[in-house]
N, C-alpha and C positions, 0 to 999 in steps of 0.2 A: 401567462400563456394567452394568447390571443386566438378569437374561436370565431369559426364560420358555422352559418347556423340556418338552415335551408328550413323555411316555412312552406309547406304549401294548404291551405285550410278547405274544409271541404262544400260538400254546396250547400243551401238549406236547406233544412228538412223541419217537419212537422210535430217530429214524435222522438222524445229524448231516448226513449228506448228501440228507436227503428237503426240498428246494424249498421256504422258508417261504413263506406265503401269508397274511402280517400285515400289511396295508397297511392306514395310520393313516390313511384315508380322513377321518372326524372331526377327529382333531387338525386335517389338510388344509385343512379349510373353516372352521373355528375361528384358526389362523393364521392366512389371508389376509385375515380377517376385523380380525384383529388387528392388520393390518398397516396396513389402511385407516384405523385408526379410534384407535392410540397413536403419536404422532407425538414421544413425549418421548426420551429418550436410552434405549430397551431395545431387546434382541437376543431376539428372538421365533425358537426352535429345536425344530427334531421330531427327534427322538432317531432316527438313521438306523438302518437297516436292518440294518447289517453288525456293530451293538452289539445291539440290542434283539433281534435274532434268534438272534444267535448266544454270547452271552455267558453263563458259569451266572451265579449271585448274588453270588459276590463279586468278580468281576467287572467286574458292573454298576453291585455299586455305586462300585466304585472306580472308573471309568469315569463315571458320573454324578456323584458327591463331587468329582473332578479340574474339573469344569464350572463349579460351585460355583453352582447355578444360584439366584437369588430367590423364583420360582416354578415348583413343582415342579408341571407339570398331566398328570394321569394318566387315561385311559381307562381304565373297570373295564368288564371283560365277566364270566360266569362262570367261565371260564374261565383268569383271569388274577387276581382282586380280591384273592386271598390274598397271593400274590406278588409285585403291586402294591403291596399295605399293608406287606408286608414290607420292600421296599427305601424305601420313604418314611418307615418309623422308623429303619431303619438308618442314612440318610441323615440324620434329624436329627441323631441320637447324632454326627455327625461336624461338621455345621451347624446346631446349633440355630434359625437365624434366617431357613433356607428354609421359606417358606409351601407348604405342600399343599394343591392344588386339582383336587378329584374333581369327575367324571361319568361318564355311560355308563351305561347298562342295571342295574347293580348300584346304581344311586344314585335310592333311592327314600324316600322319607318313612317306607314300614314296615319297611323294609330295616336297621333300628337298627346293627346289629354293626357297619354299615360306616360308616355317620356318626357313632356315636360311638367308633369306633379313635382312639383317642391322638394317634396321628402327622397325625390332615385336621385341617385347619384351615377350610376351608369346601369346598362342592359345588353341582352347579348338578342340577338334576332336568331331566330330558327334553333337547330340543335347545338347544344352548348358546350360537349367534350372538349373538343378540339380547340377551345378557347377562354375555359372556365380559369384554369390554372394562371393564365398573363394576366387575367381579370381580375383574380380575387390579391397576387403578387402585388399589385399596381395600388389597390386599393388600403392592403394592408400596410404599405409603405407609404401612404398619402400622394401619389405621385401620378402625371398623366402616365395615363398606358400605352404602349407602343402600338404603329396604326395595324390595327387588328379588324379584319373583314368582317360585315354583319356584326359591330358593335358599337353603340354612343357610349357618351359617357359629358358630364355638366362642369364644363368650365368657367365659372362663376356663373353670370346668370344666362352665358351660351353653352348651345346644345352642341354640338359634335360629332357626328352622325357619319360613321366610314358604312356605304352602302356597297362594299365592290362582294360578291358572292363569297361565304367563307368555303374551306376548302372539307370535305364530307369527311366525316371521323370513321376512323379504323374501328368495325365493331367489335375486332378481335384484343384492343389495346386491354380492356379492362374486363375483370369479370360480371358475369350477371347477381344484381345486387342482392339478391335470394340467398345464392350461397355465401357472401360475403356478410352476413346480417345484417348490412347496411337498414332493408328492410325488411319485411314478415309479412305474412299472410293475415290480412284483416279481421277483424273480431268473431266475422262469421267463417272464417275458413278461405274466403277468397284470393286467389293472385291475379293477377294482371300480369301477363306477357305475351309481349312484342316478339315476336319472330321475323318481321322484317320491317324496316321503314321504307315510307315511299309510295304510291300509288301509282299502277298504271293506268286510272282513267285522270280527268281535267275537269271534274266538273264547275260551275262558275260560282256558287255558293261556298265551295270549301276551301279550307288553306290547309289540308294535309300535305296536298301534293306541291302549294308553293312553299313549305316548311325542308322539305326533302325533294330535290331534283330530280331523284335518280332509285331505283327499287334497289336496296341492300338488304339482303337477308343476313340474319346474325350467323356466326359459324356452328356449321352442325355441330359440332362436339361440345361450342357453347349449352345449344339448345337439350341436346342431349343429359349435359348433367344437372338443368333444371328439370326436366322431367324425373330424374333419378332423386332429385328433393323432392317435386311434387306426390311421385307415385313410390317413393320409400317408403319402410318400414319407421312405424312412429310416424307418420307427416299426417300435421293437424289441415292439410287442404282438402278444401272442399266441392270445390267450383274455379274452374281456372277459364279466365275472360280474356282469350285470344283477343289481343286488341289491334291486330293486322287491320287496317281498315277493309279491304274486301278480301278476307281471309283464302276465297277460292279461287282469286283470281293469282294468287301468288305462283312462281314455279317452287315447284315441289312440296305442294299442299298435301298432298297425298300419303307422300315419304313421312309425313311429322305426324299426320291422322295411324299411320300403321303405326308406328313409332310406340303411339299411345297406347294404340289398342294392343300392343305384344306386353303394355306394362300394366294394364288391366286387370285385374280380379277383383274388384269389389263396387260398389254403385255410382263410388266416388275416384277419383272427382266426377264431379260435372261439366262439361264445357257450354260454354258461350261465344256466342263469335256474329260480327257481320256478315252476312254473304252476298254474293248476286244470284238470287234465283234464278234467274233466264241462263245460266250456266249451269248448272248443277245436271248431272244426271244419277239414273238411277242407280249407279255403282257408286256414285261419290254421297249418296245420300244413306246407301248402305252402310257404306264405311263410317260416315259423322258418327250412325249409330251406335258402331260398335266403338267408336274410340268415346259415347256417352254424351253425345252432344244433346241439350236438354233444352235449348232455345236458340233462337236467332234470330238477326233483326235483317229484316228486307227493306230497301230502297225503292219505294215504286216511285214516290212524289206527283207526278201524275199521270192521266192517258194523254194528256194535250201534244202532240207531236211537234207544237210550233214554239210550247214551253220546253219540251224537251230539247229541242234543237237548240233554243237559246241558252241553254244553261249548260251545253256541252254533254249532255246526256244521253250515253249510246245505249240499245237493248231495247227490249220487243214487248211492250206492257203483257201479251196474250205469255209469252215464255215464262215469265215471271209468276205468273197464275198458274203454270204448269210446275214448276220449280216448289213454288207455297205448297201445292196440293202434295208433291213426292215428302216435304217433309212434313206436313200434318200429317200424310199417312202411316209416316214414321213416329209417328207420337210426340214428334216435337213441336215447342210452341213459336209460335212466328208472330213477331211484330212487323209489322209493315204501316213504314213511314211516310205518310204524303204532306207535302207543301203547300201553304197557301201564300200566294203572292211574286211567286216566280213572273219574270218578266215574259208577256205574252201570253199569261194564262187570267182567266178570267172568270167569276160566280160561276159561268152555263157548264163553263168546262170540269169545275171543280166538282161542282153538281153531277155531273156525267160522271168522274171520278169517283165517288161514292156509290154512285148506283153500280157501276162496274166490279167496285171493291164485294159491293153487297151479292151480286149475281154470280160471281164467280165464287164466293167465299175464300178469297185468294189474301189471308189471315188468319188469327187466332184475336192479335189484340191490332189495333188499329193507333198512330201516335199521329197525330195532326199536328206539324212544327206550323210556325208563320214564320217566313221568311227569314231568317237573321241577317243580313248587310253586313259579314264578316269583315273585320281589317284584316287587311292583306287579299282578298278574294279579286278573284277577276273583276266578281260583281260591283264590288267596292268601287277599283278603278272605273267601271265605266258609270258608276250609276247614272252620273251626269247624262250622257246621251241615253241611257235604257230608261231615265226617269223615274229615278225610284226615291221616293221620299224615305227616310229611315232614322231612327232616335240615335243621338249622337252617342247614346252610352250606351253601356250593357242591358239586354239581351241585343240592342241594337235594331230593332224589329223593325220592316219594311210597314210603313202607314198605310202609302200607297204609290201606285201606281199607274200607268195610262190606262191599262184595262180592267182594274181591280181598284174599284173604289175605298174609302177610307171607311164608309161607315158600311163595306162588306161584310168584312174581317168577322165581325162579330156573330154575324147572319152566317157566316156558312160554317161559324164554327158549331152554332147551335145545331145547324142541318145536319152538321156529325154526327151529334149527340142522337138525332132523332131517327137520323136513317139507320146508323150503325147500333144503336141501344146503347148506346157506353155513355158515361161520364167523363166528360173531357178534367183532367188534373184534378182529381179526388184530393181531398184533404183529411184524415181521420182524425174521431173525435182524441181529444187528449187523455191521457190514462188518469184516471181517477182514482187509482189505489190512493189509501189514507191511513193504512195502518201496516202492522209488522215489520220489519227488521231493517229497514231502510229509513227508517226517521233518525233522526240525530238532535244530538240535545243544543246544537246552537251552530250558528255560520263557523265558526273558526274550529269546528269539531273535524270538520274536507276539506279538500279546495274545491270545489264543488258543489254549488243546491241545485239541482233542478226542478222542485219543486217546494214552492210556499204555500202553507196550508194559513192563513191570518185573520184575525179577528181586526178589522181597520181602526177601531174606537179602542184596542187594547194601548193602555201606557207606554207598553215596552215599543210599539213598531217604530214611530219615532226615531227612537235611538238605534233601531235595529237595521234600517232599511237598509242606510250609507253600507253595511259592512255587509248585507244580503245581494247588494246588488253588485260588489266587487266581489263574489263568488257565484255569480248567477252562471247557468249551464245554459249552451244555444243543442236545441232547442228549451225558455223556461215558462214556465205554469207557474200565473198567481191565482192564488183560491181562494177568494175572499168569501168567510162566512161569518154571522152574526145574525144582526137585524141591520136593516135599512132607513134609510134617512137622510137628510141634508149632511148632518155629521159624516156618517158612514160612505157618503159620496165623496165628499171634501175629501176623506183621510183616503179613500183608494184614488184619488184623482191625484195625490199628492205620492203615493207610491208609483204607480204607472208614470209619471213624469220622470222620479230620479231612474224607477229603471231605462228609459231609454237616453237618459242622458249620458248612463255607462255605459250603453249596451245598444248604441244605434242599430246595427247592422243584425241583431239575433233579432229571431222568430219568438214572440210572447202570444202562451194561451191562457187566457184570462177564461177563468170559472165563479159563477156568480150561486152560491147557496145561500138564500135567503129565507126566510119565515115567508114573506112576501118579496116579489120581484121589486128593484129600484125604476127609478118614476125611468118612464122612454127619454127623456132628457139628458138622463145622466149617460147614455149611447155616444149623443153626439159631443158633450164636452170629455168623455174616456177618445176619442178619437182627435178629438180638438188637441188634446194631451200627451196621447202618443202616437199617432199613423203618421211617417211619411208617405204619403204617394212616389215620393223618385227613389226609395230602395229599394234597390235589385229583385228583392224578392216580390214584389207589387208590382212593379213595373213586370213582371214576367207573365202573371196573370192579366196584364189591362187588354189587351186584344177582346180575353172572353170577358170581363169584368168592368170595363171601364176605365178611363184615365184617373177619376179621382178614386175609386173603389180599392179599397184594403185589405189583403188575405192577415198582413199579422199586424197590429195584436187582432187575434179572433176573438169571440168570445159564446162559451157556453154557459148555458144557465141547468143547471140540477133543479125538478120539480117533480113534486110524489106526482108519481104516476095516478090520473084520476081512473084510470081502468074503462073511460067513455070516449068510444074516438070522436064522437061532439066535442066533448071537453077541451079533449086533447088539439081538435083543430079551432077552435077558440083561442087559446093560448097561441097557437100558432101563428095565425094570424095574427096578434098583438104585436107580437114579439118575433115573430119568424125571420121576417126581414132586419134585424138586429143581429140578431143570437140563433145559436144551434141550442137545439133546448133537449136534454137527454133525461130520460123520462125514471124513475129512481120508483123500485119495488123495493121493498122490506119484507115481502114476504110473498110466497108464489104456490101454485097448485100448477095443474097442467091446463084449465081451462084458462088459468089468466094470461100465463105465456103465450097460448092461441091468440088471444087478440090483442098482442102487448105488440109494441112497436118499437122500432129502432131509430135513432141511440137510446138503449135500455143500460140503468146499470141495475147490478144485483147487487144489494143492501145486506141481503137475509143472511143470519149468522147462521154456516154453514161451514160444519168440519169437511178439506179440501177432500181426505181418502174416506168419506163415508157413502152408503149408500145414499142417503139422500145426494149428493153432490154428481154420483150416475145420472141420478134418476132428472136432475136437473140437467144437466150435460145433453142428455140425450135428449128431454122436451126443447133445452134450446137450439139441438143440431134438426131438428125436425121442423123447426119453424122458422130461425133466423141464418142456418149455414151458410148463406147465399152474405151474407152482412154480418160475419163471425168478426171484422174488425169494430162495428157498430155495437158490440156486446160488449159491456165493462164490468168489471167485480172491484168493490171497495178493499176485498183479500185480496194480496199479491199471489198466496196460494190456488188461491182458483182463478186468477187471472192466467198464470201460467200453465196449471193443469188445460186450461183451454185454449192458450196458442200451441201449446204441445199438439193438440187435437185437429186444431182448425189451420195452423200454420205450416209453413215449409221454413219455418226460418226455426232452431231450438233453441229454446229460452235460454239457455245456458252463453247464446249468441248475440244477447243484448244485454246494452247496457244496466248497472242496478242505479236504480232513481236513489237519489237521496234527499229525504223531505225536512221542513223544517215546519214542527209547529209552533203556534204563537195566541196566545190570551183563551185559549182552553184546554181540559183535558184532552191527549189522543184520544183515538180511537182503538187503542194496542197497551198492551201488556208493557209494551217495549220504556213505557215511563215509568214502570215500576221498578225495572232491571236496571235505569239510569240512561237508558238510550233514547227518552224521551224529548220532552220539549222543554226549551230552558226554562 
């Protein structure tokens, strides 16, 4: 039987146990589609959740290679297109005679790098119903495909390119991919859905609206029996992510908000959605309420009217401040999104912008994008005459421009941070549990480590690495403890190599427990060894961080807490600009938690339901609740008992880490019972 096999992988993340939120919504409806419409002997498959989310690269690909699928169809976002292209030549080199079949957002006519990669074999532009089935026929048969609108496809080493408009798919042909189980509601209870395609605004940054011509709402009675799974009896949702791009701008916003609220009784779901503030009135902010809306995101980008003009951008920054206020007053939390580097805007303006965001309080949290240079965007097209310099790959980010200099960017992001109080892209420290019921006695015990706990100078790592790093988890944690030395540098410098040699594109958090710190040296050859600067994920931080500067591999250092903030900033200073240095108690009263600081982990052998473990809870919500993710417990039980406490996400909604130790006793029971370390 010959199988199609719809990958789409999620974006990076930092923390193996933070909730993925990558639901293949598209592949969804392109499946069921698929299903209706090939009736020959194939196995039409979406690459489930608990691979595509949690697997590094290799993996994945060993895990997709083992499938051995015909058709390889991939969802490219910006965020994924590198890493995507990556596993589909990898995958050839093992199948040369599986077909690659792109779309998504990255799949556009000027978009070249990605149409012509080596490993596609053909792509479809825009939405893909109405033309998935001729596609995947043509391919499965080895044969060119008949000339099918908004699709290429590589005939030998020419490309082939029908650019004439394809014709808009009937949203009534196929069901919503919920009820069909195509897919499911994400780990933490989440859906995504669409209620209509299409946008009525133009702005020059986006390609929703050149993806979809024309506003199509799905058919009520569709929409209808997905709320009847969302808000049935037994339904594991939680939060349902209206992903309408301006949710209020639709016709009959209102009809689907009642809709919800007549199927309402319980706290859940929660909804999310985009809005336009400067539209919203007090009736329609009423109602979000009562159909449970819990957040939303506002478009302000800037006050500059000469920016806004050029980017297509209609609405009354002062409305918009009225709109934020009716729904904070409503308890809901509002993100509002400004631009730096739109054509025409410039440092003074964006500075003005800040001060305005701050004077009006017209937010909750504030999200500072830079620019992207989308393919397919108006902006793209013209950049030439509007002058905008921008990186030819993903995120794609505008450098600069005629009135936004290059070495701005950097400078008004810090203004953010200072005017507004926030942290611009927090990063949290890595989980540190090291004992109980998530260790595993060897790599071949999961398909899966996301955590190595290793002694570098032990015999066995050697032999162990090759087959630790063809199971490694993105996001993964290496934990190197022992002593220190030229040896002990050598052997982790030797590990951090082969893992990115398997594992380009994953997120590595490197943990250094040592008797003594390694010499500052061994900093720059662990980077020398594994940073790319041009992965996606680095390159997404260089605006606020630098061109050459590296978010992964990061690296934290564990040091007994000296209990002296001298001390403490001593150390810091050595080492600050290296490593995140997280400060490790073994044992605590209430005075020392007063002047303990964060990243703290808690050491102290601590049964999770005793009173002692209150009486901690409560000195640490009194002094660190503000930085409850900066708090770590080496128990897994008390780590949970306290996102139970301090989180909105329930632990039951993340992932379980699975650790591997090597060249010492655990720290758990768990190697007595045989679930230890090999």
């Amino acid at each position: 039987m010959k199988t199609v096999l719809f990958v789409q992988l999620p974006p990076p993340r930092f923390s193996f146990r933070e909730p993925p939120t990558n639901i293949p919504l598209a592949a969804g409806f392109l499946a069921s589609t698929l299903d209706l419409a090939v009736t020959r002997n194939v196995s039409v498959e979406i690459l489930e959740s608990e691979v595509a989310d949690v697997f590094g690269d290799a993996a994945l690909i060993g895990e997709v290679a083992a499938r051995r699928p015909s058709v390889l169809a991939l969802t490219l976002y910006v965020w994924n297109v590198e890493r995507s292209l990556y596993l589909a030549a990898n995958l050839k080199r093992r199948l040369p005679g599986t077909k690659v079949l792109i779309g998504g957002p990255e799949v556009t006519p000027d978009n070249r790098w990605v149409l012509e990669h080596p490993a596609v074999d053909a792509g479809v532009v825009g939405e893909g119903e109405s033309r998935i089935a001729a596609m995947v026929e043509a391919l499965l048969e080895d044969r060119e495909p008949p000339a099918i609108p908004g699709t290429f496809f590589r005939d030998g080493s020419n490309l082939r390119i029908n650019t004439e408009p394809a014709p808009p798919w009937d949203l009534a042909s196929c069901p919503y991919p919920y009820l069909t189980e195509r897919i499911a509601p994400s780990l933490d209870g989440t859906i995504f859905l669409e209620s209509v395609r299409g946008c009525p605004f133009r702005c020059g940054y986006c390609y929703y609206h050149k993806a979809f011509k024309e506003l199509r709402p799905h058919p009520a009675d569709a929409m209808e029996e997905v709320l009847d799974f969302a808000y049935g009896p037994g339904s594991k949702v939680r939060s349902i992510y209206l992903m309408d791009p301006t949710f209020n701008a639709r016709k009959g916003f209102r009809g689907l908000l009642r809709s919800m609220c007549a199927r309402r009784s319980m706290p859940f779901p929660t909804l999310h959605t985009e809005l336009r503030a400067d539209l919203l009135t007090p009736d329609d902010v009423e109602l979000l309420a009562r159909a449970g809306l819990a957040s939303a995101e506002v478009g302000l980008q800037t006050i500059n009217p000469q920016a806004l003009a050029n980017a297509g951008r209609s609405g009354d920054p002062e409305k918009t401040a009225q709109g934020v206020a009716l729904l904070k007053k409503a308890a809901m939390e509002v993100t509002t999104g400004i631009i730096l580097g739109l054509p025409g805007d410039t440092p003074d303006w964006f500075s003005k912008t800040l001060s305005w965001l701050k004077e009006r309080e017209a937010y909750s949290v504030v999200h500072p994008f830079v620019l992207s240079v989308l393919p397919g965007t108006d902006f793209r097209q013209r950049s030439r005459s509007l002058g905008l310099s921008y990186d030819p790959k993903p995120p794609y980010y505008v450098r600069e421009t005629p009135t936004f200099p290059r070495d701005a960017f950097a400078r008004a992001l810090e203004e953010c941070e200072q005017v507004l109080d926030m942290e611009i892209d927090y990063i949290p420290p890595p989980s540190l549990v090291d004992r109980g019921p998530d260790l595993i006695r060897g790599p071949e015990a999961v398909s899966s480590v996301s955590k190595w706990i290793l002694d570098p100078l032990n015999s066995s790592v050697v032999r162990l690495t090759p087959r630790v790093m063809e199971r490694a988890a993105d996001c993964f944690t290496l934990w190197f403890r022992g002593r220190s030395g030229l040896r002990a540098e050598k052997a982790m410098l030797a590990v951090l190599g082969e893992f990115v040699r398997c594992n380009p594109h994953a997120v590595l958090r490197v943990v250094i427990e040592f008797g003594t710190p390694p010499r500052l040296e061994f900093f720059d050859r662990a980077l020398d060894a594994a940073a790319d600067p041009g992965l996606f994920v680095n390159r997404s931080y260089q605006p606020m961080y630098g061109e050459e500067e590296v978010v992964t591999p990061d690296f934290t250092m564990v040091m007994p807490d000296p209990g002296d903030p001298g001390l403490r900033g001593e150390i810091g200073e050595e080492y600050g600009h290296l490593s995140s240095i997280v400060w490790d108690i073994s044992s605590w009263n209430d005075g020392l938690l007063e002047q303990s600081e964060t990243p703290l982990l808690i050491s102290a052998p601590i049964a999770p339901r005793s009173r002692t473990a209150v009486e901690l809870f409560r000195a640490l919500r009194s002094v660190h609740e503000k930085n409850a993710e900066e708090v770590l417990f080496r128990d897994p039980d008390l780590r949970t008992a306290w996102e139970w406490m301090t989180s909105a996400t329930p632990p039951q909604a993340r992932l379980s880490e699975r650790i591997l130790y090597t060249g010492f006793p655990s720290r758990s029971s768990a190697t007595e019972d045989g679930n230890g370390t090999e």
